[in-house]
ZATOR-629820 format. One line per 5 residues: number of its first residue (from 1); their letters; for each residue x, y, z of N, C-alpha, C. Coordinates in Angstrom, 2 decimals, always signed. Layout:
N
NUM> a> X/Y/Z/X/Y/Z/X/Y/Z ~ ...
***
This chain:
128
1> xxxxx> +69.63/+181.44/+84.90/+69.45/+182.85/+84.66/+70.53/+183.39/+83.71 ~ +71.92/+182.77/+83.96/+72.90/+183.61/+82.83/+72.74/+182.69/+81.61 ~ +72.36/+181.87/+81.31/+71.97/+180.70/+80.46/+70.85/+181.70/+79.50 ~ +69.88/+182.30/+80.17/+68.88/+182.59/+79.59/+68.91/+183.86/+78.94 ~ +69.99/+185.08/+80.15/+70.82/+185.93/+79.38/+71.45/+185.92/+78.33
6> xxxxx> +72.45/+185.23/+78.07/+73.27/+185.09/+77.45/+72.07/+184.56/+75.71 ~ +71.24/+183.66/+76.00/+70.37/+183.73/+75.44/+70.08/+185.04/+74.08 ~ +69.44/+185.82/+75.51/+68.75/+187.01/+74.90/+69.60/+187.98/+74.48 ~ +71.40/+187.74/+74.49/+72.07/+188.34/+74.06/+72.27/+187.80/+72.73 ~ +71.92/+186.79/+72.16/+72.10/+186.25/+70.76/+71.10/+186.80/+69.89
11> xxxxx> +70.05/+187.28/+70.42/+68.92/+188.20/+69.60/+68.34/+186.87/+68.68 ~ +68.36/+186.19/+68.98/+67.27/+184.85/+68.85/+65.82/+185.37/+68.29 ~ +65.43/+185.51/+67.52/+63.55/+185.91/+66.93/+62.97/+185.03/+67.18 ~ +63.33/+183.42/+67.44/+62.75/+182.63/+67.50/+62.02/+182.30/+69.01 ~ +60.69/+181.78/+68.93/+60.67/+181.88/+70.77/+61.56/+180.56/+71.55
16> xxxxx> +61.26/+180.78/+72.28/+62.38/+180.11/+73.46/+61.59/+179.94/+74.61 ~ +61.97/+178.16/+74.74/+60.85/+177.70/+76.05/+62.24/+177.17/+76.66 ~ +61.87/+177.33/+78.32/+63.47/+176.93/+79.11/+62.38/+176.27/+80.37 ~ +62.93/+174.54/+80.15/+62.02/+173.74/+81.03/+63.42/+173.52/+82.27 ~ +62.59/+173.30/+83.40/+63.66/+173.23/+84.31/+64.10/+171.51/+85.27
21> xxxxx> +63.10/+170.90/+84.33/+64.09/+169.39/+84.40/+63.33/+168.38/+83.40 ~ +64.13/+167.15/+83.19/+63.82/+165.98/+82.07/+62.48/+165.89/+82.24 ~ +61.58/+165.56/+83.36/+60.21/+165.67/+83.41/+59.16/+166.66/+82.47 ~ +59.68/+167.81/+82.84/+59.27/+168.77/+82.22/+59.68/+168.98/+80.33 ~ +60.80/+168.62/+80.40/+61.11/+168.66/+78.66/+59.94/+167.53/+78.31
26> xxxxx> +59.84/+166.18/+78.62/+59.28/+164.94/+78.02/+57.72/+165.30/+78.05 ~ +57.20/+165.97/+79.63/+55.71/+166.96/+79.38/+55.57/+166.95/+78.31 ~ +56.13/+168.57/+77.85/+56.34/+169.62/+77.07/+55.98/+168.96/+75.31 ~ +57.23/+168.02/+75.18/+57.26/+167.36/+73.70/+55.82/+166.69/+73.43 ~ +55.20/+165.75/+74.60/+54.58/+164.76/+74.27/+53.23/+165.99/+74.84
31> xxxxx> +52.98/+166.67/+75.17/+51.89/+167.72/+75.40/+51.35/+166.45/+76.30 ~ +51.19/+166.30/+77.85/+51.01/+166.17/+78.40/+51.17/+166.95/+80.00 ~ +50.67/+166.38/+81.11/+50.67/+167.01/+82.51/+50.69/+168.47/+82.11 ~ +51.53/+169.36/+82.52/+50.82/+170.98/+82.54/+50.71/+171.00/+81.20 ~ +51.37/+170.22/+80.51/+51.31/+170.67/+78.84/+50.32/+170.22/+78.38
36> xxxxx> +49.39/+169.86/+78.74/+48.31/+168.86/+77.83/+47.08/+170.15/+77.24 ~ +46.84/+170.82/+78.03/+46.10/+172.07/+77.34/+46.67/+173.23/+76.46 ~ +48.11/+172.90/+76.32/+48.86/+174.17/+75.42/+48.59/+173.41/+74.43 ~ +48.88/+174.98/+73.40/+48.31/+174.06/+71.77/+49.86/+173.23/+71.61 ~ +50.04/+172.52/+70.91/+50.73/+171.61/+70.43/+51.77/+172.25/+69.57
41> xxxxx> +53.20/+172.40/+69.99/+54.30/+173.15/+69.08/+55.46/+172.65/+69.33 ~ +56.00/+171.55/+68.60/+57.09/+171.11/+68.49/+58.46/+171.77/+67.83 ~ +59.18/+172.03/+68.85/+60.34/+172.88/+68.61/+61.46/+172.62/+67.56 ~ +62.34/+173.39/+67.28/+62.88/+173.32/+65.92/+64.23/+172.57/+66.05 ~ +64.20/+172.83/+67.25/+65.47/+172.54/+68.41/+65.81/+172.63/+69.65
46> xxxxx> +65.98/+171.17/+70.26/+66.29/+171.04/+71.81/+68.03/+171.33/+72.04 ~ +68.01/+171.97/+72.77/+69.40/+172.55/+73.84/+69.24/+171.84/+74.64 ~ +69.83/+170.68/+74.58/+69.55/+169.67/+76.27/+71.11/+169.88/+76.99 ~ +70.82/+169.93/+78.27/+71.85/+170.22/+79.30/+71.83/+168.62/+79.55 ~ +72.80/+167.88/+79.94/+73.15/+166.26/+80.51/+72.77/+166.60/+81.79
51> xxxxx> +72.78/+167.71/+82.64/+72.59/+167.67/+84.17/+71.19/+168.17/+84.82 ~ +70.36/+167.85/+83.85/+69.38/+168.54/+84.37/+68.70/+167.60/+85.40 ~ +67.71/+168.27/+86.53/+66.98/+167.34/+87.16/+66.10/+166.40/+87.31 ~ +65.98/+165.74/+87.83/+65.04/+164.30/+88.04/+65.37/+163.47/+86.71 ~ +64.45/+163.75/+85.48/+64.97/+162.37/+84.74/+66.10/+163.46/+83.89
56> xxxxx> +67.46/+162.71/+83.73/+68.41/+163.20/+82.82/+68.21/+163.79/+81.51 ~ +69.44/+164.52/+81.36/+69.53/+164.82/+79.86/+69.93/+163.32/+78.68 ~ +70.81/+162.92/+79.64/+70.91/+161.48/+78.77/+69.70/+160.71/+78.92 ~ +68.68/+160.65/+80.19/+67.43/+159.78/+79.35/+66.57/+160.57/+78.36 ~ +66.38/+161.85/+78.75/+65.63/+162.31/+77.60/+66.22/+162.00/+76.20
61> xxxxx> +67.60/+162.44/+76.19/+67.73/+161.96/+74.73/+67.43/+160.58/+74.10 ~ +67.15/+159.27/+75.32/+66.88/+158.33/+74.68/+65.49/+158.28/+74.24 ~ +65.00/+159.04/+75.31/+62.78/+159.11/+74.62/+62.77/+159.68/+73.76 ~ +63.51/+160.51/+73.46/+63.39/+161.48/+72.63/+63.91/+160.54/+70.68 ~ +64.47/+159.72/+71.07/+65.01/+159.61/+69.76/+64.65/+157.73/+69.38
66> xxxxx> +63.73/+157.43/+70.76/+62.75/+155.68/+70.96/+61.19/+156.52/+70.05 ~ +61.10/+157.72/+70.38/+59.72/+158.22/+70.17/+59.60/+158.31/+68.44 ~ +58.51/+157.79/+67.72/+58.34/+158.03/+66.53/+58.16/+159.59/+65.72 ~ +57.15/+160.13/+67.21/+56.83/+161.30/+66.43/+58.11/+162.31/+67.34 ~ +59.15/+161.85/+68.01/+60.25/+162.83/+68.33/+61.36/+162.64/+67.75
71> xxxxx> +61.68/+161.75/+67.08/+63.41/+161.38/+66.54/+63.54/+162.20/+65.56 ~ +63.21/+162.89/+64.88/+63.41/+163.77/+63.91/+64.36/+165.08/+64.63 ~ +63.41/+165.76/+65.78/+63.83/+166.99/+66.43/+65.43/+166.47/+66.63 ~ +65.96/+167.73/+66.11/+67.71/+167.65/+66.52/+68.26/+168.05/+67.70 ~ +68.73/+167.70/+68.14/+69.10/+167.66/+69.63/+70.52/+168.36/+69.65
76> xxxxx> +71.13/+168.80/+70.61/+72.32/+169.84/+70.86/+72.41/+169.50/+72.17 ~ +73.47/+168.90/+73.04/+73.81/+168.53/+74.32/+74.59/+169.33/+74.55 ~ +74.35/+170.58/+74.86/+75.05/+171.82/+75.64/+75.67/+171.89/+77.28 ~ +76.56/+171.38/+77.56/+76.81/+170.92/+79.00/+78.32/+171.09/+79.24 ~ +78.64/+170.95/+80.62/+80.30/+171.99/+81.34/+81.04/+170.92/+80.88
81> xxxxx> +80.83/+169.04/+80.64/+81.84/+168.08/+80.51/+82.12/+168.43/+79.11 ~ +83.39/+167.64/+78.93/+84.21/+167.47/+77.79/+85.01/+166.03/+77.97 ~ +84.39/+165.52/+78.47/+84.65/+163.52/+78.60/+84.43/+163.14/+77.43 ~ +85.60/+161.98/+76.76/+85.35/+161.72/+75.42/+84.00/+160.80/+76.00 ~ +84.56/+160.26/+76.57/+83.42/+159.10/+77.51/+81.89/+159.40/+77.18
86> xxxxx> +81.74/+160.60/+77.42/+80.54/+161.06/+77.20/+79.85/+161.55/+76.38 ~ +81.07/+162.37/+75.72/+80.84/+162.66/+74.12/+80.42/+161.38/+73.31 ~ +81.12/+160.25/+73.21/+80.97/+159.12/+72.26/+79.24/+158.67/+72.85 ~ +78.83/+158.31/+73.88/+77.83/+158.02/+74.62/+76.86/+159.16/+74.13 ~ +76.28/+160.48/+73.88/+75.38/+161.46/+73.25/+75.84/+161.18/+71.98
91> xxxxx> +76.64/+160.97/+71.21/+76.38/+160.93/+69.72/+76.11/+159.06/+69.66 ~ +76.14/+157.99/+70.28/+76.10/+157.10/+70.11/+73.75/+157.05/+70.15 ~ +73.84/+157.69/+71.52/+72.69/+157.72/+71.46/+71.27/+158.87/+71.09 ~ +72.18/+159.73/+69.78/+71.93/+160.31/+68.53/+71.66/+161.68/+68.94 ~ +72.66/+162.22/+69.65/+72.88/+163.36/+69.72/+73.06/+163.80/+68.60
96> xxxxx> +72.52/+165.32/+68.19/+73.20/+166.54/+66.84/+74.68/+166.72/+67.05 ~ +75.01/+167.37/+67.93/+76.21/+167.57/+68.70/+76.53/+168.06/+69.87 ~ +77.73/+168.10/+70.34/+77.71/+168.08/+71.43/+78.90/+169.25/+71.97 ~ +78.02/+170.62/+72.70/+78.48/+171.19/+72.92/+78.84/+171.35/+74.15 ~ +80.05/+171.61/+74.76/+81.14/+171.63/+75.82/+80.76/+173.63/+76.70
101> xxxxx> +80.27/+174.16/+77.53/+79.85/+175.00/+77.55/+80.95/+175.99/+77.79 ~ +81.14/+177.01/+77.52/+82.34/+177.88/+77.64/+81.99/+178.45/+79.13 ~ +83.89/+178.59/+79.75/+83.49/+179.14/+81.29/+83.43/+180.55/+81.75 ~ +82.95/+181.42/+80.17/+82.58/+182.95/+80.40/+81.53/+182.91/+80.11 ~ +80.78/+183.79/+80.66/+79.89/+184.68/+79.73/+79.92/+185.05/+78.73
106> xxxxx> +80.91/+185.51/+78.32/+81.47/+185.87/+76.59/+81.66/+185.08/+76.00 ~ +82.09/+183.67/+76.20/+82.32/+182.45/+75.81/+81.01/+181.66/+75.39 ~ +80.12/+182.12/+76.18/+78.80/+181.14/+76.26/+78.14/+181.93/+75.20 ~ +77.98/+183.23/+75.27/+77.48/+184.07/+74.16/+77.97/+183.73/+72.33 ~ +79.23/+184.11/+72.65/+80.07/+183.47/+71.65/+78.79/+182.13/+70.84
111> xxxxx> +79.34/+180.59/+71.67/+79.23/+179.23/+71.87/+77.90/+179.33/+70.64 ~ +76.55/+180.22/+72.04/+75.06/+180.25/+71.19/+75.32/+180.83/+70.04 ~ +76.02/+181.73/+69.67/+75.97/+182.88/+68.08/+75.98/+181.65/+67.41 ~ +77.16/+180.88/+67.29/+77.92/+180.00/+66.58/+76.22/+178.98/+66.19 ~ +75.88/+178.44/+67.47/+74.67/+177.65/+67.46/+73.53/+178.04/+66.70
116> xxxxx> +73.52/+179.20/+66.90/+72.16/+179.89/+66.24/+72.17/+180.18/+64.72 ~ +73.50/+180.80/+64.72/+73.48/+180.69/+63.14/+73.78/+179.25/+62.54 ~ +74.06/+178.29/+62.71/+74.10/+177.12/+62.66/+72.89/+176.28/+62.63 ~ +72.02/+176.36/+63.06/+71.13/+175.79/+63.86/+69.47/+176.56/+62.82 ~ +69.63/+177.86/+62.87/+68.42/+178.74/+62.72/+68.61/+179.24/+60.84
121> xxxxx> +69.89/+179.45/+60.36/+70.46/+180.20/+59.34/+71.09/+178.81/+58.26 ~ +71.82/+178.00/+58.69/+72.84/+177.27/+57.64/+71.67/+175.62/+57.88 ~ +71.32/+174.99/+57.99/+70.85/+173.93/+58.40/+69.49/+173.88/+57.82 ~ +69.14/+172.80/+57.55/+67.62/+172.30/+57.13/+67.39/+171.70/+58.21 ~ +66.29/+172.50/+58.68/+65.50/+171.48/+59.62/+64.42/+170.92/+58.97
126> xxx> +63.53/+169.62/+59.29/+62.68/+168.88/+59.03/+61.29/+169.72/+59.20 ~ +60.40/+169.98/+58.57/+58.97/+170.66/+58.70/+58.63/+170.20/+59.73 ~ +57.79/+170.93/+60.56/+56.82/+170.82/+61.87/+55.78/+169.92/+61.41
***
């Protein structure tokens, strides 16, 4: 919920889908299980959390980047660690980068601006 706030405090135009575990992201991409009747819209950019439930943020990033028609999408590992351990491990297994989450609210707001204009404004993304 403050994740999603903090969000809508970045004034984002872009829409914004917030899946609530690895199951659900891998759905979502590959339009399958609830996703199989939505039209088909591959995002510009995944915000993956490492802690999310049932299958990980670290396995998704590996389907995500084994998959032909997913390795393109850039990935952003937004999460509370700051383990080099872990850092080297998401960019080894082709993380964008890897963001460390700030422990305010103002911090996290901050974190996304930085992301968004980064991400939405300075960056080429790959055509849909």
């Amino acid at each position: 919920m403050l994740f999603r706030k903090a969000l809508r405090a970045c004034e984002c135009r872009r829409s914004l889908i917030c899946l609530e575990d690895g199951d659900d992201v891998m759905d979502y991409l590959e339009s399958r299980g609830p996703f199989a009747e939505a039209p088909a819209s591959t995002p510009a950019l995944v915000l993956l959390d490492l802690n999310i439930p049932r299958v990980t943020g670290r396995e998704v990033l590996r389907r995500i980047r084994s998959s032909a028609a997913l390795r393109h999408l850039p990935v952003v590992v937004l999460t509370t660690s700051s383990d080099p351990d872990e850092v080297r491990e998401c960019y080894e297994l082709g993380a964008n980068s890897f963001v460390t989450k700030p422990n305010t609210y103002e911090g996290l707001v901050e974190a996304l601006r930085a992301l968004k204009r980064f991400w939405c404004e300075v960056a080429r993304l790959p055509l849909k």
